[in-house]
C-alpha positions as CSV (number, residue, x, y, z in Angstrom):
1,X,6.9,-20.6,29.1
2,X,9.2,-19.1,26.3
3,X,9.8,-15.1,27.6
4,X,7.9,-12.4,25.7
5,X,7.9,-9.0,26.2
6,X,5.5,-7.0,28.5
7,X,4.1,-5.0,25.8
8,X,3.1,-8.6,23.7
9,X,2.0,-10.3,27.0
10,X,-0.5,-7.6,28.0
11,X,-2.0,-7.6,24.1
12,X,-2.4,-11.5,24.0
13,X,-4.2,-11.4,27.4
14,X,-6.5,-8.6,26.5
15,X,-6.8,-9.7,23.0
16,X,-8.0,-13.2,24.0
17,X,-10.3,-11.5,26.7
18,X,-11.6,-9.5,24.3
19,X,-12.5,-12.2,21.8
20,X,-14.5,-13.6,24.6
21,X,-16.5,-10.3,25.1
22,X,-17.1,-10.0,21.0
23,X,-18.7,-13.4,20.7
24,X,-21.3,-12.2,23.3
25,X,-21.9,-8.3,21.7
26,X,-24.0,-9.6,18.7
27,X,-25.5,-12.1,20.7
28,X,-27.3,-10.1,23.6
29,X,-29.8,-8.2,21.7
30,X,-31.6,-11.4,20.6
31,X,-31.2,-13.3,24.2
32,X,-33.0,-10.6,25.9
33,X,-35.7,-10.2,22.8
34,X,-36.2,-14.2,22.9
35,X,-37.5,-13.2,26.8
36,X,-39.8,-10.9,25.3
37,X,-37.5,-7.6,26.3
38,X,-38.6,-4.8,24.7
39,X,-36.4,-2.1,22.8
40,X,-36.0,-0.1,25.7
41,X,-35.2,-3.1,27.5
42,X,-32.4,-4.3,25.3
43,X,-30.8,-1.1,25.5
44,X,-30.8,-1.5,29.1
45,X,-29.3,-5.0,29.3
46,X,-26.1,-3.5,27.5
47,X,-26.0,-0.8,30.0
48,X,-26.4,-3.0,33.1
49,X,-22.0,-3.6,32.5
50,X,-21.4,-0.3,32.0
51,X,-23.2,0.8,35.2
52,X,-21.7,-1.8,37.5
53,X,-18.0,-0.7,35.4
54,X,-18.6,2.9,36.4
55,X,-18.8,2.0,40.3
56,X,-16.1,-0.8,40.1
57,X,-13.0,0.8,37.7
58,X,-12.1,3.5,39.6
59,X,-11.9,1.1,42.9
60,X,-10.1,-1.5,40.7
61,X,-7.4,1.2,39.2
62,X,-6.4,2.3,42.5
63,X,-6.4,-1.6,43.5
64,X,-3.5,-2.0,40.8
65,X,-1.9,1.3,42.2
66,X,-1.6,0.1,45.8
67,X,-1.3,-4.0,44.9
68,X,0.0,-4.5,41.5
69,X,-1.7,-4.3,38.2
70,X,-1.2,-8.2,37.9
71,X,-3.2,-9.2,40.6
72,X,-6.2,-7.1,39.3
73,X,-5.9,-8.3,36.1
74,X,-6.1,-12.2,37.5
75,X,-9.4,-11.5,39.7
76,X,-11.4,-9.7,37.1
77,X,-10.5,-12.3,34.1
78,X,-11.4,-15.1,36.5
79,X,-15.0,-12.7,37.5
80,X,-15.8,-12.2,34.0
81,X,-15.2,-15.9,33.3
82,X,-17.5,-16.7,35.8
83,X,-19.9,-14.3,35.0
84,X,-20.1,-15.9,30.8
85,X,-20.8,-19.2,32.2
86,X,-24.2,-17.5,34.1
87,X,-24.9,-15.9,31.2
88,X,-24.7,-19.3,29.1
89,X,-27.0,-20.8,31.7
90,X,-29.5,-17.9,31.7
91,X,-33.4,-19.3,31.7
92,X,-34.8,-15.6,32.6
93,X,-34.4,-11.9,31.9
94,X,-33.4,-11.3,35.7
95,X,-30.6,-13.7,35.3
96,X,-29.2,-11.9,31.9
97,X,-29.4,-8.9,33.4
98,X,-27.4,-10.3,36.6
99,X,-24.8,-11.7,35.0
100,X,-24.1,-8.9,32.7
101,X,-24.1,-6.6,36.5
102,X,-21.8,-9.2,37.5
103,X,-19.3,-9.1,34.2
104,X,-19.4,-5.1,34.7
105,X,-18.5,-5.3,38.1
106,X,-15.5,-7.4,37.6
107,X,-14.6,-5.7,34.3
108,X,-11.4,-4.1,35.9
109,X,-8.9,-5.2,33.6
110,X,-9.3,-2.4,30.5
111,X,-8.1,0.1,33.4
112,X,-5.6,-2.0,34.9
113,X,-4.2,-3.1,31.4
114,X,-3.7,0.5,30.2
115,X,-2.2,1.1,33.5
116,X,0.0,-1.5,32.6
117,X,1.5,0.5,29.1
118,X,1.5,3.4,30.4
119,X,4.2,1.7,32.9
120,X,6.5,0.1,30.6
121,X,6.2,2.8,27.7
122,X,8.0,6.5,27.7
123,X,5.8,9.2,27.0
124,X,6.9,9.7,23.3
125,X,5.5,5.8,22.6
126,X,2.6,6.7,24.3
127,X,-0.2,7.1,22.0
128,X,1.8,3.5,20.2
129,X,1.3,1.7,23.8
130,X,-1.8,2.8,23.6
131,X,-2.6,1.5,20.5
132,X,-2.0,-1.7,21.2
133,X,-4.8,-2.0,23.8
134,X,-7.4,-0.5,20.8
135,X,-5.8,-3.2,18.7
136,X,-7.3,-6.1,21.0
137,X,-9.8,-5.2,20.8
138,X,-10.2,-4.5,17.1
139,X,-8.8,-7.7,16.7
140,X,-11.5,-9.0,19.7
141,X,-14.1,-7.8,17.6
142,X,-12.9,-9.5,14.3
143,X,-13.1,-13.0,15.7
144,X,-15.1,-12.4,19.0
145,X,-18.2,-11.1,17.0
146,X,-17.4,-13.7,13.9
147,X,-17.6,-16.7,16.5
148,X,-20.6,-15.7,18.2
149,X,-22.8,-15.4,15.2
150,X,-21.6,-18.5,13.4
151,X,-22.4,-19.8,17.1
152,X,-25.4,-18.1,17.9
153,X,-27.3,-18.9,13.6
154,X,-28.1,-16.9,11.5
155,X,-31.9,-16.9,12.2
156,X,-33.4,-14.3,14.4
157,X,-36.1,-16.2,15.6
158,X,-34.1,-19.0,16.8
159,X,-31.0,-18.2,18.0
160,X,-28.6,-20.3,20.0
161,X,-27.8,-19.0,23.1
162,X,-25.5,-21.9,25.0
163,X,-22.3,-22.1,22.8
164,X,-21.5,-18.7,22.8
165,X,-21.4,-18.4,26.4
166,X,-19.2,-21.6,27.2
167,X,-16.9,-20.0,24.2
168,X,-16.7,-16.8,25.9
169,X,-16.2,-18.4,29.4
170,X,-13.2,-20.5,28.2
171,X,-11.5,-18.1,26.3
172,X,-11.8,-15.4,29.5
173,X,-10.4,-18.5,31.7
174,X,-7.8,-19.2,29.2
175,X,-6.7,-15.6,29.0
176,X,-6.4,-15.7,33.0
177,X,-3.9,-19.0,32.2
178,X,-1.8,-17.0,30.4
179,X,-1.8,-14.1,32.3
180,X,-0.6,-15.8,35.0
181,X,1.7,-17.4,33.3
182,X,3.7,-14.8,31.0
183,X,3.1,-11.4,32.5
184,X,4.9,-9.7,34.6
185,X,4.2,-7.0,37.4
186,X,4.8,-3.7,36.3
187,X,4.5,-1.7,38.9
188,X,8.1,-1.5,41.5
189,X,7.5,-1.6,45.1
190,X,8.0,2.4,45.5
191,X,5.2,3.2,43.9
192,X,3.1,0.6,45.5
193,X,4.0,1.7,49.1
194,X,3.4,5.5,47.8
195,X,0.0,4.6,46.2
196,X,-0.2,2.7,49.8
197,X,-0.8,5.8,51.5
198,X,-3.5,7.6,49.4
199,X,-7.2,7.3,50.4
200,X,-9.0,4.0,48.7
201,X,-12.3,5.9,47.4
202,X,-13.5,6.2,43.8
203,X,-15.2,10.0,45.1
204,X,-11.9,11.0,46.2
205,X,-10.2,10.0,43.3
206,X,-12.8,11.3,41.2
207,X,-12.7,14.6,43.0
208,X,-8.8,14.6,42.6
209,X,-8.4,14.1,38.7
210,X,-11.2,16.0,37.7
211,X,-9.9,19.0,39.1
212,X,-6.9,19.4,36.4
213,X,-8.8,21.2,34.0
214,X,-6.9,19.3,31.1
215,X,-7.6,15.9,31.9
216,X,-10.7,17.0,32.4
217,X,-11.2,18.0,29.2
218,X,-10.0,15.0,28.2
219,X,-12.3,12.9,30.4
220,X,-15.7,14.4,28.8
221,X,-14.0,14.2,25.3
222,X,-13.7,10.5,26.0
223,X,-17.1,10.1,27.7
224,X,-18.8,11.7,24.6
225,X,-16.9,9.0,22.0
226,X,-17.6,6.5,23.6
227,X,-20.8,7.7,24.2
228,X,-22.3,8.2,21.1
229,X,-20.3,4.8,19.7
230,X,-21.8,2.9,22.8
231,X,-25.4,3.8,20.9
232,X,-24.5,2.9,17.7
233,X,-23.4,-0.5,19.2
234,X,-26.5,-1.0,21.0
235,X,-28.8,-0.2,18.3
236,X,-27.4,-1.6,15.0
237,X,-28.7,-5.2,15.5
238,X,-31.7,-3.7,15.7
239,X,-31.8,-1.5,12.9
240,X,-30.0,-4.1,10.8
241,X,-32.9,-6.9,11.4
242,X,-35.7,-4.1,10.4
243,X,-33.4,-2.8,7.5
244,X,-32.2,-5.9,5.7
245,X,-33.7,-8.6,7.9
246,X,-30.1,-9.3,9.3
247,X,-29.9,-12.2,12.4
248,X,-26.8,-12.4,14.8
249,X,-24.6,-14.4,12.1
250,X,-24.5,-11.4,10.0
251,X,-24.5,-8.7,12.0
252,X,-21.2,-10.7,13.5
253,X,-19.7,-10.4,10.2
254,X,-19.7,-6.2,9.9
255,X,-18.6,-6.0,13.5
256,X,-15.7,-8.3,12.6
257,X,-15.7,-6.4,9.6
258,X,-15.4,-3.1,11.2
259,X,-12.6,-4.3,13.7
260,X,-10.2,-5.4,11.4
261,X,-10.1,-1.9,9.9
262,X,-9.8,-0.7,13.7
263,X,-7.5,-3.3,14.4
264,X,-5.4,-1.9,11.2
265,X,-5.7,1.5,12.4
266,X,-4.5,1.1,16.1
267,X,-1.8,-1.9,15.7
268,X,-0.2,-0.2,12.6
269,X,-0.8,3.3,11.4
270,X,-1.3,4.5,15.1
271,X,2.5,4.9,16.0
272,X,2.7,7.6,12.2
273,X,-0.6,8.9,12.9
274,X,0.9,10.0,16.4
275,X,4.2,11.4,15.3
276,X,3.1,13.1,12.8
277,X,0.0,15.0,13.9
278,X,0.2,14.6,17.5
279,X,-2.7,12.8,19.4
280,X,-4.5,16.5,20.0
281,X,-5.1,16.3,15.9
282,X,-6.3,12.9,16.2
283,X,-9.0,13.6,18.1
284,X,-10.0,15.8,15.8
285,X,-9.9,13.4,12.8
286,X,-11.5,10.7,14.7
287,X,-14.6,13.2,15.3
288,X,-14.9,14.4,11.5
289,X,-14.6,10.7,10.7
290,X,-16.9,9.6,13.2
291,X,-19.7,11.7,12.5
292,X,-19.9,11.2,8.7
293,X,-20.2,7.3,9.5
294,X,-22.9,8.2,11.9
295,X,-24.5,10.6,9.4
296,X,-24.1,8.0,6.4
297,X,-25.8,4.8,7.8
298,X,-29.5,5.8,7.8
299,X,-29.1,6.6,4.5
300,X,-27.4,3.4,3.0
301,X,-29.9,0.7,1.3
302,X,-27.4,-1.1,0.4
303,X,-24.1,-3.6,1.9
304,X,-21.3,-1.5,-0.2
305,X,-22.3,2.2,1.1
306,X,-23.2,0.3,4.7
307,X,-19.1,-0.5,4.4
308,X,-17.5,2.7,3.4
309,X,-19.8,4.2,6.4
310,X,-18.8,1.6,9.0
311,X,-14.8,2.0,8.1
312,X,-15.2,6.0,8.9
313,X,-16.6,4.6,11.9
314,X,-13.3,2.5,12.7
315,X,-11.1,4.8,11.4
316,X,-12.9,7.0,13.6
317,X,-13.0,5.1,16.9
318,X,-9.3,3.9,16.4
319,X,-7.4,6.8,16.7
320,X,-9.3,8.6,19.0
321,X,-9.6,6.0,21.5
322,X,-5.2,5.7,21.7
323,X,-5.2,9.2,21.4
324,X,-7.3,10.4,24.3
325,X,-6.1,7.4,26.8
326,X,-2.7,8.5,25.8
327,X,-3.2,12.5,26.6
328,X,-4.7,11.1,29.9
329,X,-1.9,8.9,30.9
330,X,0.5,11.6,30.1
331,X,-1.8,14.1,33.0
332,X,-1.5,11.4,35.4
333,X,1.1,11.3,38.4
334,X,3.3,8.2,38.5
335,X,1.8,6.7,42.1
336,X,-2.0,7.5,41.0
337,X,-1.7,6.4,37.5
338,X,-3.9,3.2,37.6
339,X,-6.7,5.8,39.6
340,X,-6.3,8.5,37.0
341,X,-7.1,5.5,34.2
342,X,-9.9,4.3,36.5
343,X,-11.1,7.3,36.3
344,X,-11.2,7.5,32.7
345,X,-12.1,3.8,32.5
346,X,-15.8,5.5,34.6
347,X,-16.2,8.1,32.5
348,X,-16.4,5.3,29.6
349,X,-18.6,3.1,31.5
350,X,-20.9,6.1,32.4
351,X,-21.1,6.7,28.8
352,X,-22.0,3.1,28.2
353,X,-24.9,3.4,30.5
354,X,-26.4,6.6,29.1
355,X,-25.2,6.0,25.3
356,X,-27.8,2.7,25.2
357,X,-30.3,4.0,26.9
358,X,-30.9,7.4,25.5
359,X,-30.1,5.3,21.9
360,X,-33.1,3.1,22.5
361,X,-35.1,6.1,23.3
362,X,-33.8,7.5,20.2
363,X,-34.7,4.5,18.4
364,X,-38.1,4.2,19.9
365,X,-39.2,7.5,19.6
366,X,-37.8,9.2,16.2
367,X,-37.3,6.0,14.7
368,X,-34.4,3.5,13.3
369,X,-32.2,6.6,12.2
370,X,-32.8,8.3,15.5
371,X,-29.6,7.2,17.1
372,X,-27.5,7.5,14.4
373,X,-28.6,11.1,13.7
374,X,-28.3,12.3,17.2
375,X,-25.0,10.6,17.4
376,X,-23.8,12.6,13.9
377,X,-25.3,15.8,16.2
378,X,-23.1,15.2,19.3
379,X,-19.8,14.6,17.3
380,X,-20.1,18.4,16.0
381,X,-19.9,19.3,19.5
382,X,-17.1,16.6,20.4
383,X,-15.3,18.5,17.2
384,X,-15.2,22.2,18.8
385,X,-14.4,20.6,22.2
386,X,-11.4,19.2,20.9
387,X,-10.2,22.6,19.2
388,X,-9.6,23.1,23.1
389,X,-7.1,20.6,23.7
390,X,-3.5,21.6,23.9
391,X,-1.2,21.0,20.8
392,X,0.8,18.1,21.1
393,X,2.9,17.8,17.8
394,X,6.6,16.5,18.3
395,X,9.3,19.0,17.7
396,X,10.5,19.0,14.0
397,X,7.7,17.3,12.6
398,X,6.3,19.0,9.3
399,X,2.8,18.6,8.1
C-alpha cells in the first residue's frame, strides 16, 4: 500500500469506523420500539454502549500505553465488527441490548485513536490533531446516518433492520483492513517499557488524573457536553416522529445534515478557530452555541428554523469537542497519555449512560421539549464552568 501519513491513516480508519456506527444511530430507536420497548426503554438501549465504554476505555487506553496504540485499535475494530453482525441478527430485545453491551465494551479505539494524535502532533497543532478525529466523525455522521436510513425506509412502522447491520459490520471490518495495513505504531519502545511499570487499573488511573485540578475541570466540562448532546441524540427520533411524523430515512438525513457542518467546523475552521482564540474560548463558544440550538428546537414547526437550530448545534459540538480533548492531552504525562484519554474517553461514556436515560425521563415526564429544555439549562452552567479554565491564547495573537 502507497505510504500516507500518520495523521491521514488514523482519519480514514476512524472515519470508516465511524460511518459504520452512523448507519446504526438512526436505526436503533425503531429496532428496539418494533420489540415493543418503551421510551424509557429506548433510552436505555443507547446507554447500554456507553456503560460497558465507561468500564472498558480507561483499561483499553492504558492497553495502548503499555502495548501500542495499534494493537488496540485492531482488537476493538474487529469487536465492534462482530458485535454489528449480532445486532443485524437480533430476533429479541435481550439480544439488541447484548450486542450494543458488547460494541461498548470493545469501543476502545476513540481513546486509543486520540492517543494516537496527540503522539505524532506538537502541542501548538494540538487542538488541529484534534480536529481531525471530530472530523470523522462528522464526516461518519454524514454518510453513516444517510446509509442507514435509505437502508433501514422511510416508514416507521416497518423498518428494515438486516442491511444496516451487515453495512455497518463490513465497513468496521474493512476499516480493521486498513488499519492494519497503513498505520503505523506510534508509540517508541521507551514509553511502552515506562507505561510497562505503572499499575493496569481503571480506579487507579482514575484516582491519578482526577487529582490535577485542571484536567479535572476539563473532565466534567467534557462529561457535561457530551452529556447533554448524548440526550438530544437519544431523543430526537422520537420527538421528530411525534412532531412531523419523521421515520429513520429522514431523521438520517438531518444527522448527515448536521455532520457535514461539524465535519466543516472540525476539518477546516478548527486549526483558525484555535490560533486565534485559544481552545479555553472555544469552549466557551461551543456552550453559547450549544444552548441556543437546544433552546430553539422545541420551538421550530417548521424544517428551515429546525436547520438553523441544528447547525448551532454542530457548530457547537465541533469546537468544543477538539478543544477540550486537546486541553486534556496537553495535562497528560507522555508515558500515561493513552490512560489520561481513557480517562476522558469514561467520563464521555458515563455521560452517555446518564444523558439518555435522564433524557427519556425528561421526555416521558415533561413532555417532547423536556430534554431539550433541560439540556438548554445545563449549558448555562457548562458556560460559567468554563469561565474557570485557564487562558490559552498564543502569544501575539490579536482578537
Amino acid at each position: 500500500m502507497k505510504k500516507i501519513s500518520p495523521l491521514a491513516a488514523i482519519f480514514l480508519t476512524v472515519f470508516v469506523d465511524l460511518v459504520g456506527f452512523g448507519i446504526i444511530v438512526p436505526l436503533l430507536p425503531f429496532y428496539a420500539e418494533h420489540f415493543h420497548a418503551s421510551v424509557e426503554t429506548v433510552t436505555l438501549l443507547m446507554a447500554i454502549y456507553s456503560l460497558m465504554q465507561f468500564f472498558s476505555a480507561p483499561l483499553w487506553g492504558a492497553l495502548s500505553d503499555r502495548h501500542g496504540r495499534k494493537p488496540v485499535l485492531l482488537v476493538s475494530l474487529a469487536g465492534i465488527g462482530l458485535s454489528y453482525l449480532w445486532l443485524a441478527f437480533a430476533h429479541s430485545l435481550w439480544a439488541l441490548f447484548a450486542a450494543r453491551a458488547l460494541a461498548g465494551i470493545m469501543a476502545g479505539n476513540i481513546a486509543a485513536a486520540q492517543a494516537y494524535i496527540a503522539d505524532v502532533t506538537p502541542p501548538e497543532k494540538r487542538a488541529q490533531g484534534m480536529g481531525l478525529i471530530g472530523a470523522a466523525f462528522g464526516l461518519g455522521f454524514i454518510l453513516g446516518p444517510a446509509i442507514g436510513g435509505l437502508l433501514g425506509g422511510a416508514d416507521p412502522a416497518a423498518p428494515r433492520f438486516l442491511g444496516p447491520g451487515l453495512a455497518a459490520a463490513g465497513l468496521s471490518f474493512l476499516a480493521l483492513i486498513f488499519a492494519a495495513a497503513a498505520l503505523k505504531e506510534s508509540l517508541d519502545p521507551a514509553h511502552r517499557t515506562r507505561a510497562g511499570h505503572r499499575p493496569l487499573s481503571r480506579f487507579s488511573a482514575l484516582a491519578a488524573g482526577l487529582g490535577d485540578p485542571q484536567l479535572r475541570l476539563t473532565v466534567v466540562l467534557l462529561f457535561l457536553v457530551t452529556f447533554v448532546f448524548a440526550g438530544m441524540e437519544s431523543t430526537f427520533a422520537l420527538w421528530s416522529e411525534r412532531a412531523f411524523g419523521w421515520g429513520p430515512a429522514q431523521n438520517g438525513y438531518v444527522f448527515a445534515y448536521t455532520g457535514i457542518l461539524a465535519a466543516l467546523v472540525q476539518g477546516g475552521l478548527i486549526r483558525r478557530l484555535a490560533a486565534r482564540f485559544g481552545e479555553s474560548h472555544l469552549v466557551l463558544q461551543g456552550a453559547i452555541a450549544l444552548g441556543l440550538g437546544l433552546l430553539a428546537i422545541p420551538f421550530v414547526h417548521s424544517l428551515v428554523p429546525l436547520l438553523v437550530a441544528m447547525a448551532l448545534l454542530a457548530y457547537g459540538a465541533g469546537v468544543s469537542n477538539p478543544a477540550l480533548s486537546s486541553l486534556i492531552s496537553l495535562r497528560s504525562p507522555d508515558e500515561a497519555r493513552g490512560a489520561t484519554l481513557g480517562i476522558s474517553q469514561a467520563a464521555t461514556s458515563l455521560a452517555r449512560i446518564l444523558g439518555p436515560a435522564l433524557a427519556g425521563l425528561a421526555f416521558g415526564g415533561i413532555g417532547r421539549s423536556g430534554p431539550f429544555l433541560a439540556g438548554a439549562v445545563v449549558m448555562v452552567g457548562v458556560l460559567l464552568l468554563a469561565l474557570r479554565l485557564p487562558g490559552r491564547r498564543p502569544q501575539g495573537v490579536q482578537v
